[in-house]
C-alpha positions in Angstrom: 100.0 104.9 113.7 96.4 106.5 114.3 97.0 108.7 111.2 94.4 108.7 108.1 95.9 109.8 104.7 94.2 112.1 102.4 92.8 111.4 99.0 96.2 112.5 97.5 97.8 110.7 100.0 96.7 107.2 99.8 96.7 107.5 95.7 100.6 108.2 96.2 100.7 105.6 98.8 99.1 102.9 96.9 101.6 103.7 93.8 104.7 103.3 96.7 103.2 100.0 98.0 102.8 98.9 94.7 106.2 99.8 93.5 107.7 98.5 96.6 110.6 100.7 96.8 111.6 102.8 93.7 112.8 106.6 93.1 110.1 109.6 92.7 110.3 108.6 88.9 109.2 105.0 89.6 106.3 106.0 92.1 105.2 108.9 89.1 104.3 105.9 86.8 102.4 104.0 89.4 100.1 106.4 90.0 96.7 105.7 88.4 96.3 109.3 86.8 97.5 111.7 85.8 99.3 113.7 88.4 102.5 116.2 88.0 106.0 115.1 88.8 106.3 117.7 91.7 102.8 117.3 93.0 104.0 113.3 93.4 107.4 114.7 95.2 105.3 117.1 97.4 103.0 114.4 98.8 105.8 111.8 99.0 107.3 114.6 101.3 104.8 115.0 103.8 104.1 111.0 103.7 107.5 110.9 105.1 106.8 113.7 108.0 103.9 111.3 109.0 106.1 108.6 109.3 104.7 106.6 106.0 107.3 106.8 103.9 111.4 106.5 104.5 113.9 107.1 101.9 117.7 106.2 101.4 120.0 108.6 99.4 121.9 107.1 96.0 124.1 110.0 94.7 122.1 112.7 94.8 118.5 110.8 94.3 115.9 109.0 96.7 114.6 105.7 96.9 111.5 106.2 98.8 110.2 102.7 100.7 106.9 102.1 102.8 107.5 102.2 106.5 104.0 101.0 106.8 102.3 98.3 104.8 99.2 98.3 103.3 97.4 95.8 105.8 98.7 97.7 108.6 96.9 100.9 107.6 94.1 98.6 105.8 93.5 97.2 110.0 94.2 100.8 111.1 91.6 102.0 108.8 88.9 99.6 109.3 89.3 99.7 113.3 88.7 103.5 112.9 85.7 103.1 110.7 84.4 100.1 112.9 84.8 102.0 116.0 82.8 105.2 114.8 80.1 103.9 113.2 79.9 100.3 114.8 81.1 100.7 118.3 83.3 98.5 117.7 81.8 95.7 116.8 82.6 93.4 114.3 79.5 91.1 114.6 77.4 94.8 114.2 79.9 95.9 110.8 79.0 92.1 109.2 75.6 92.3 110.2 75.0 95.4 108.8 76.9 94.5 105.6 74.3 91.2 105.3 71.5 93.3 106.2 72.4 95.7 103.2 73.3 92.9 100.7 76.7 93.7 100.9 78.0 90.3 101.6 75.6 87.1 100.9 74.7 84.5 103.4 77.0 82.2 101.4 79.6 84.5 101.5 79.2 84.8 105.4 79.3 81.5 105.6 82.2 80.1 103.7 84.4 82.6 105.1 83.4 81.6 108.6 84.3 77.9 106.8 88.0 79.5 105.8 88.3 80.6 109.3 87.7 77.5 110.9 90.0 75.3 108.6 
């Protein structure tokens, strides 16, 4: 999955994970604004041509279910991001985030605690 979602895309695809699986109904009232009923369908629609979304028929309605999860395109996303602007690196992303005040010393090191334990 080397795919990156749009704006639209993710806000509809953080309503699906969030709903877990539900009809378009369901995934209109987990969106966080206000967005029309078809405008939800549409992007549900092409989430499934990209392979993020499946469905299963019941009658004549969908149930539309993640086919990825969230941390797999949260890793996807942050390999990308780490790889164009970082080379890659991890240690260069962190140090950079420490150098801008992003994450404190303290944080740095009780995650580094975390990951030891």
């Amino acid at each position: 999955m080397e795919k990156e979602l749009t704006k639209a895309e993710e806000q509809v695809m953080q309503a699906i994970w969030k709903v877990g699986q539900g009809f378009a109904s369901e995934i209109v009232a987990a969106v966080e604004s206000e967005v029309a009923y078809n405008t939800v369908l549409t992007v549900v629609r092409i989430l499934e041509q990209k392979g993020f979304v499946g469905h299963e028929t019941f009658n004549r309605s969908n149930r539309y279910y993640p086919l990825v999860t969230r941390e797999e395109y949260m890793q996807q996303q942050l390999k990308g991001f780490a790889a164009r602007y970082f080379g890659s690196s991890a240690r260069a992303m962190v140090s950079f985030l420490v150098d801008k005040q992003e994450v404190s010393l303290e944080d740095l090191e009780a995650i580094t605690k975390e990951l030891e334990s």
